[in-house]
VEXTOR-767338 format. One line per field, with one value per residue (C-alpha): residue number from 0; residue in three letters; x, z, y. Coordinates in steps of 0.25 Angstrom, whole numbers. Layout:
REM VEXTOR-767338
i c(NUM,...)
aa c(ALA,...)
east c(X,...)
up c(Z,...)
north c(Y,...)
//
This chain:
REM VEXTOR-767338
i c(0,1,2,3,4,5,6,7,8,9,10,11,12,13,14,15,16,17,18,19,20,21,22,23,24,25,26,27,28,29,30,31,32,33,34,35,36,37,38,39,40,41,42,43,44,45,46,47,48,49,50,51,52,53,54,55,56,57,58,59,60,61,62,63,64,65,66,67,68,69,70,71)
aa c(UNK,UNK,UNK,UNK,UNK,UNK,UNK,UNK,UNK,UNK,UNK,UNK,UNK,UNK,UNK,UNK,UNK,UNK,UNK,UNK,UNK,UNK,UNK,UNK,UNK,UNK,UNK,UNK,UNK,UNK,UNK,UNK,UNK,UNK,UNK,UNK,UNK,UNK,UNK,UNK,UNK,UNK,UNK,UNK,UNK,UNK,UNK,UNK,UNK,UNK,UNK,UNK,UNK,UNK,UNK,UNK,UNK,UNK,UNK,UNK,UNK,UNK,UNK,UNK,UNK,UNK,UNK,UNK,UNK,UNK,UNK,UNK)
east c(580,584,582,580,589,582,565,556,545,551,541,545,541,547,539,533,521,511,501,501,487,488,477,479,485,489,493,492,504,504,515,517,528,533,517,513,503,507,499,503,494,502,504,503,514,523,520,524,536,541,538,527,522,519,532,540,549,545,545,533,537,526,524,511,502,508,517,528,531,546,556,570)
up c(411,396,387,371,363,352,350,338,342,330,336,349,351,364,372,386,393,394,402,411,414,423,428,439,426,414,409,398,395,386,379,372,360,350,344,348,360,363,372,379,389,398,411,422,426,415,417,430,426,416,424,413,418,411,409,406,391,386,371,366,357,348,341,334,342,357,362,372,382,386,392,389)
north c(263,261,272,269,273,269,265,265,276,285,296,303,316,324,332,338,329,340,333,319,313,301,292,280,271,280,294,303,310,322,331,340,336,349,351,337,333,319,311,299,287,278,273,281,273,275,291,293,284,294,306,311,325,337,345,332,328,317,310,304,292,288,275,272,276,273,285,283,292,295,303,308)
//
């Protein structure tokens, strides 16, 4: 995979997921990022695809008012 080097999300905020709720198609990813509670829907697919489970770094990139999931 290609990882960015550069992107225009200007708001990433690195954290733990805290809590992953998935149903049959999505997921609601939660963490916990310095005092901020950040929560997350997405595919169930793209949660399993990044290994979300509690216990997991990740950075929460927020753009208006989607937030993208990632990990280092």
């Amino acid at each position: 995979p290609v990882v960015a080097s550069r992107q225009s999300a200007r708001n990433r905020l690195t954290g733990l997921v805290t809590r992953v709720v998935r149903d049959t198609v999505m997921a609601q990813v939660e963490m916990q990022c310095g005092p901020h509670r950040v929560v997350s829907l997405m595919s169930r697919e793209a949660a399993d695809d990044l290994g979300l489970e509690p216990g997991v770094l990740a950075v929460a990139a927020v753009k208006s008012t989607n937030v993208i999931v990632e990990v280092p």
